[in-house]
C-alpha positions as CSV (number, residue, x, y, z in Angstrom):
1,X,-19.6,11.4,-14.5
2,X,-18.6,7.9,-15.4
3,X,-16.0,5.9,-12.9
4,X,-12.6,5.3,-14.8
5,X,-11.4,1.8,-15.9
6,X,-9.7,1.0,-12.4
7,X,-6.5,-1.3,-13.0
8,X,-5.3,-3.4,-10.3
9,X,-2.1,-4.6,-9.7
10,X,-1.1,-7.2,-7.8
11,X,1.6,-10.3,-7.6
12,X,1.2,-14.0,-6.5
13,X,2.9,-16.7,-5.7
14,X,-0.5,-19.1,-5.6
15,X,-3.3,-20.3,-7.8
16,X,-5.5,-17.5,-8.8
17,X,-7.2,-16.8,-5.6
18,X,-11.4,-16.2,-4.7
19,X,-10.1,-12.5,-4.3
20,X,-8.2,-12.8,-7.4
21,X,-11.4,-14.4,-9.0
22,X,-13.5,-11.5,-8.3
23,X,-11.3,-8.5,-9.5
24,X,-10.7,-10.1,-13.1
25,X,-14.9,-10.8,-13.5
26,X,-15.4,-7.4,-12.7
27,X,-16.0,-4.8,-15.2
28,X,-15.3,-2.3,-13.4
29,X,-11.8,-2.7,-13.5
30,X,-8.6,-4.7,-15.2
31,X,-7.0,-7.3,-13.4
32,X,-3.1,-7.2,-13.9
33,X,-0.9,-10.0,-12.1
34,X,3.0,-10.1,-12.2
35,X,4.3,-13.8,-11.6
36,X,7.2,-14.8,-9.6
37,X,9.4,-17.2,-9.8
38,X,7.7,-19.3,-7.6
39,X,4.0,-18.9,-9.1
40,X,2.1,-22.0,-9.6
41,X,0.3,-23.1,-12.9
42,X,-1.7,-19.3,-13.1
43,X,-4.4,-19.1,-15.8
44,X,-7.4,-16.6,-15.1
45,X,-9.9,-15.5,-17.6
46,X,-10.4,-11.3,-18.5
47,X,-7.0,-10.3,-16.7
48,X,-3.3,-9.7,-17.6
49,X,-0.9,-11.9,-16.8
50,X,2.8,-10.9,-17.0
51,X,5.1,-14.0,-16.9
52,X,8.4,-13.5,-15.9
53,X,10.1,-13.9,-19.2
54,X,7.6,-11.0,-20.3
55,X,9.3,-8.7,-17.6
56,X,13.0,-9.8,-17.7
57,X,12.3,-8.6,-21.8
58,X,10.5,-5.6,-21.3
59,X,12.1,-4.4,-18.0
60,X,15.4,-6.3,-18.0
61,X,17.7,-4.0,-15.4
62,X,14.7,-3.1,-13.3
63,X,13.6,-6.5,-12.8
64,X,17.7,-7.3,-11.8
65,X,17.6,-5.1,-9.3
66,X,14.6,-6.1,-7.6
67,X,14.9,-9.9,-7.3
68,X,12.7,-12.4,-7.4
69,X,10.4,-14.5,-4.8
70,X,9.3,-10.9,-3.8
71,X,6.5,-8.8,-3.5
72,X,8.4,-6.0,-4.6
73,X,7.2,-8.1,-8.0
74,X,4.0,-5.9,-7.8
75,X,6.1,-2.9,-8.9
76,X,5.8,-4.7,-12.5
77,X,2.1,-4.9,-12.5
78,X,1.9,-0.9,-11.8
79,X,4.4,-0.3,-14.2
80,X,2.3,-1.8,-17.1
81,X,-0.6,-0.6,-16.0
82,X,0.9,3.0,-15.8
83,X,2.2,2.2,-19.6
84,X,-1.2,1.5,-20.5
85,X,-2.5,5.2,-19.8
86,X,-3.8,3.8,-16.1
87,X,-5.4,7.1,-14.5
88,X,-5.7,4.9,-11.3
89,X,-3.8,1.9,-9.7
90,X,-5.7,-0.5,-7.3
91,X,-2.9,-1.8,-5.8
92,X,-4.3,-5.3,-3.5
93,X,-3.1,-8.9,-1.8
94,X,-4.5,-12.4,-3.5
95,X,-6.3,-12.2,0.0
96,X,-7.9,-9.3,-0.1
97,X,-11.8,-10.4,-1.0
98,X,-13.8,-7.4,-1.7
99,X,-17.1,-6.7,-0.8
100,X,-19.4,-4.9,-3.1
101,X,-18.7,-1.5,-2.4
102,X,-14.8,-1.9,-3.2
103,X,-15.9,0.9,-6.2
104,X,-17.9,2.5,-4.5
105,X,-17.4,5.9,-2.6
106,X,-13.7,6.5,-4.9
107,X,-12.6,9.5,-3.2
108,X,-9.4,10.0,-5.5
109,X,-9.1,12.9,-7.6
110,X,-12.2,14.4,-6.6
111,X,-12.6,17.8,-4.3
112,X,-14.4,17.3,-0.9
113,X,-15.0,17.8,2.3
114,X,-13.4,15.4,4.9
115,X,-12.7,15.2,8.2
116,X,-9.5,16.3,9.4
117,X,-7.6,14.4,12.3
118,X,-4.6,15.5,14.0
119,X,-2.2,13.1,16.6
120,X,0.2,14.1,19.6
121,X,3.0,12.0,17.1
122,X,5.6,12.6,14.2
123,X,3.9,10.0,12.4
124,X,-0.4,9.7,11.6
125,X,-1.5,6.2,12.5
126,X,-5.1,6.0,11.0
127,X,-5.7,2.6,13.2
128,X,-5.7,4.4,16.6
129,X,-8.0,6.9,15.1
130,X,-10.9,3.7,15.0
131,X,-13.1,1.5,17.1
132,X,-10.1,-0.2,17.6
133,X,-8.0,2.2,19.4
134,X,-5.5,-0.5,20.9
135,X,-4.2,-1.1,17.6
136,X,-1.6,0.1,14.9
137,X,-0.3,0.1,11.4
138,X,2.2,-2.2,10.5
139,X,4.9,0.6,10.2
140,X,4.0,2.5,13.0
141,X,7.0,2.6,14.9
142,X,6.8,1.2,18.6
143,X,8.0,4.4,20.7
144,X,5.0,6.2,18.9
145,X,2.3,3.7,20.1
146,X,1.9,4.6,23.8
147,X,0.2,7.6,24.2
148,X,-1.3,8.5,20.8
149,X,-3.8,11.3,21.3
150,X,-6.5,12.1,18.3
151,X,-8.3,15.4,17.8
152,X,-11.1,15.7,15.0
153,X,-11.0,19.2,13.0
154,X,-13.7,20.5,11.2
155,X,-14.1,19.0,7.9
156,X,-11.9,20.7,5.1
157,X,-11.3,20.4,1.7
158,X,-9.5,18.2,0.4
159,X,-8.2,16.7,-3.2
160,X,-6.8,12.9,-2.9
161,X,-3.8,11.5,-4.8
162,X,-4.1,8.1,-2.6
163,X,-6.7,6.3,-1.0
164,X,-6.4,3.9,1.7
165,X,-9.4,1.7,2.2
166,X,-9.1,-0.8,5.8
167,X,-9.8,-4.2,6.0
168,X,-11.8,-6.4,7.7
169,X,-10.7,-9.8,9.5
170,X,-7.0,-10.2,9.9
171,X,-5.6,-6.0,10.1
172,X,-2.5,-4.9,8.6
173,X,-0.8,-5.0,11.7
174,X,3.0,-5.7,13.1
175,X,4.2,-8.9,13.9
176,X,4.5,-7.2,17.8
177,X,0.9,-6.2,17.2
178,X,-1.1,-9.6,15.9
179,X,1.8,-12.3,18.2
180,X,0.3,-10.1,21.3
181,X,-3.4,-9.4,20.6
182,X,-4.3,-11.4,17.2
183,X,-7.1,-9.1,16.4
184,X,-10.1,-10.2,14.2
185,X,-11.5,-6.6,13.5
186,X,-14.8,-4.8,11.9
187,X,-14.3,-1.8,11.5
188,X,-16.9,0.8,12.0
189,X,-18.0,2.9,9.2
190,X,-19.0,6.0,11.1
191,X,-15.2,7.1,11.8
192,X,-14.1,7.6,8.0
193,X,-13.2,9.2,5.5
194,X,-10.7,11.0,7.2
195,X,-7.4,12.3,6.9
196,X,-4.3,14.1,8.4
197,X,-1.8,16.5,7.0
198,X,1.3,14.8,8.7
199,X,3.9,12.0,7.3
200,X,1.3,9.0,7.1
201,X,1.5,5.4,7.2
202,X,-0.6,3.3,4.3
203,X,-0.1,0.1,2.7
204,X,0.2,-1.6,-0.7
205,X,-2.9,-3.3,0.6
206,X,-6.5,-2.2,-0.8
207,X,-5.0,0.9,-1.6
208,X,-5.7,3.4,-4.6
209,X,-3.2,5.9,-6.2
210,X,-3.5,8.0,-9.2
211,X,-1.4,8.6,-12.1
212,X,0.5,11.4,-11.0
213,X,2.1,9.8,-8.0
214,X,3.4,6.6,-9.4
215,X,6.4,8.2,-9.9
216,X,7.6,8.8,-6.3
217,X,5.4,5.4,-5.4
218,X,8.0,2.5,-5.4
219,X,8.0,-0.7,-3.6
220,X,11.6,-0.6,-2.3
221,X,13.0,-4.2,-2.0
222,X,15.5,-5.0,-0.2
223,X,14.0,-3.7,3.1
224,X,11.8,-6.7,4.1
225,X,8.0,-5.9,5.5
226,X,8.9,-1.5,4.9
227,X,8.3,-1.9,1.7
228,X,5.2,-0.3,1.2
229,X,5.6,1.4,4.2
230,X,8.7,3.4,3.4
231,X,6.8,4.6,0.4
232,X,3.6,5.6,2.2
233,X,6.4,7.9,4.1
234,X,8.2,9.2,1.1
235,X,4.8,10.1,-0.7
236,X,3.6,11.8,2.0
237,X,6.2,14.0,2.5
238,X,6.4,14.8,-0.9
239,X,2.9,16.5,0.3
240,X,1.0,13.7,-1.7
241,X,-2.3,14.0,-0.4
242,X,-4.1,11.1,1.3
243,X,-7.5,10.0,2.3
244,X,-8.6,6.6,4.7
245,X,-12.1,5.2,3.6
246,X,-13.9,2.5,5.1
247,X,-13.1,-1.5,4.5
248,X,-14.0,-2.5,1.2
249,X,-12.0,-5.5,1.5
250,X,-12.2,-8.9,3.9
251,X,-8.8,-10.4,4.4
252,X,-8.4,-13.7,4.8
253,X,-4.8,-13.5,5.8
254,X,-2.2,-16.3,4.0
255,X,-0.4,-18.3,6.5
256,X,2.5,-16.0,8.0
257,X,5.3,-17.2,9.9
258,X,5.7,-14.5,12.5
259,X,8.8,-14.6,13.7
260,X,10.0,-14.2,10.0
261,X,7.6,-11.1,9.8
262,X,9.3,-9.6,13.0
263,X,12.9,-10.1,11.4
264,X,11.9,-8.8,8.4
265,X,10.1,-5.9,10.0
266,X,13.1,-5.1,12.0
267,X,14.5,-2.6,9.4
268,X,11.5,-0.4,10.5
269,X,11.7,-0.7,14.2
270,X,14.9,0.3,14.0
271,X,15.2,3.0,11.8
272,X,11.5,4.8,10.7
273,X,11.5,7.2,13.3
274,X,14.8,8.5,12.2
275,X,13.8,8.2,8.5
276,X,10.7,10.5,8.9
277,X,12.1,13.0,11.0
278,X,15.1,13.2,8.4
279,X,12.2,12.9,5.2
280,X,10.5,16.3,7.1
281,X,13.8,18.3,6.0
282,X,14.2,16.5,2.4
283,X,12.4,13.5,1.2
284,X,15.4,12.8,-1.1
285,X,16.9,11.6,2.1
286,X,15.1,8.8,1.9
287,X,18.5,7.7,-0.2
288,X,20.4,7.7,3.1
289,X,18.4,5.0,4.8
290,X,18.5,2.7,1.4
291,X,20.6,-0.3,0.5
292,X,22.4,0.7,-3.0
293,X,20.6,-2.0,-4.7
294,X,17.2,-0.8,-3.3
295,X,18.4,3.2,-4.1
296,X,19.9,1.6,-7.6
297,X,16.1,0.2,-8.5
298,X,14.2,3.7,-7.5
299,X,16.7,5.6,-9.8
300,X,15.8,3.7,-12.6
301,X,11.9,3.7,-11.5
302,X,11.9,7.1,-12.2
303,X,14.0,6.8,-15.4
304,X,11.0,4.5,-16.6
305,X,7.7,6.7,-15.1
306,X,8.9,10.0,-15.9
């Protein structure tokens, strides 16, 4: 059976970027960009390009809430994608440089048999679960780091609604994580696919979602570097079903300021573990541990992908 059109969303800030390059001269898949405020001069052959006037029109009170100079930007991107009958959402960073199997192995949406992992934690980290084992997700929270204990099940069925391929080079890490190690990482291919049945933590990074989820799948703003992260734990306890495939992607990490990272991850030292173990009794309780304007923005996300 023939791969569906893949549509990738993505925002930028910068010139279009190698990564950026290759998506749009790929047929396997439609490149759409949302601009900020800040873009540079963006002009990129075979892709979409939404400019901001195009979303202020077309999503005016959405686009309010959500600000500019954001990432959170990208939620415009998967919006018109989803508008244009999208079955599935690449969602990736303009560093994100695939390799040539980034379509290959496309585990979404299709019944097999994976290995099931199970941790001693609230939370599933997939890092720990690899060759690097000293590791963790950006998200993970801190007091859930020490100790983590992994135990491969048979393999089981399974049906995925998101897939979450790694990245070489420069992880998705915590500011805690890269100031103290600053890990350059391959990943090995023998550990994956895998996946785990509990509350997970994925990114917005090289990850793949299908149709049916973009409706609970928001980018909150508002909450710094949780953005995607919060999500990844509202999804999942909605009993969205996720699978972790092998890097398909090198990044070639923008220049971060770190400290700015660690304040804006703060939200999520501070508050995730209470947020999961409060999403385990009613994911709608994610609306507790919003700002309005953030809780204001999902609302009418689900006005608009119902």
């Amino acid at each position: 059976m023939k791969q569906p059109l893949i549509y990738i969303a993505t925002t930028t800030i910068n010139p279009p970027t190698k990564a950026l390059k290759n998506f749009a001269k790929n047929k396997n898949c439609k490149l759409i960009v949302a601009l900020d405020k800040k873009s540079k001069k963006f002009n990129l052959k075979d892709s979409v390009i939404l400019s901001t006037k195009y979303q202020e029109k077309k999503w005016p009170k959405l686009s309010k809430l959500i600000g500019w100079n954001c990432i959170q930007r990208r939620n415009f991107a998967i919006l018109e994608a989803y508008e244009r009958g999208a079955q599935i959402i690449g969602l990736i960073d303009d560093d994100n440089i695939p390799y040539s199997n980034w379509f290959k192995n496309i585990y979404v949406n299709k019944n097999f048999k994976c290995d099931e992992i199970k941790i001693n934690k609230p939370i599933f980290d997939p890092v720990g679960y690899t060759n690097y084992s000293n590791l963790w997700h950006r998200g993970m929270p801190l007091e859930y780091v020490n100790g983590r204990k992994y135990l491969k099940l048979k393999k089981s069925n399974i049906k995925p609604d998101v897939q979450a391929n790694f990245w070489n080079g420069d992880p998705d890490i915590d500011a805690v994580c890269r100031m103290v190690l600053k890990p350059q990482c391959n990943f090995k291919k023998n550990k994956f696919p895998f996946f785990s049945n509990k509350i997970s933590v994925f990114n917005s990074q090289n990850t793949l979602i299908t149709r049916k989820v973009v409706k609970d799948y928001f980018l909150f703003p508002h909450i710094g570097r949780m953005d995607d992260i919060w999500a990844s734990f509202y999804v999942t306890s909605k009993k969205y079903r996720i699978v972790y495939n092998e890097p398909t992607v090198y990044q070639q990490r923008n220049a971060h300021n770190l400290l700015k990272d660690f304040k804006d991850e703060y939200i999520g030292y501070a508050n995730s573990s209470s947020l999961v173990e409060s999403l385990k009794k009613n994911p709608e309780n994610i609306y507790n541990f919003l700002p309005k304007r953030s809780a204001q923005a999902f609302d009418e996300w689900k006005k608009l992908t119902r």
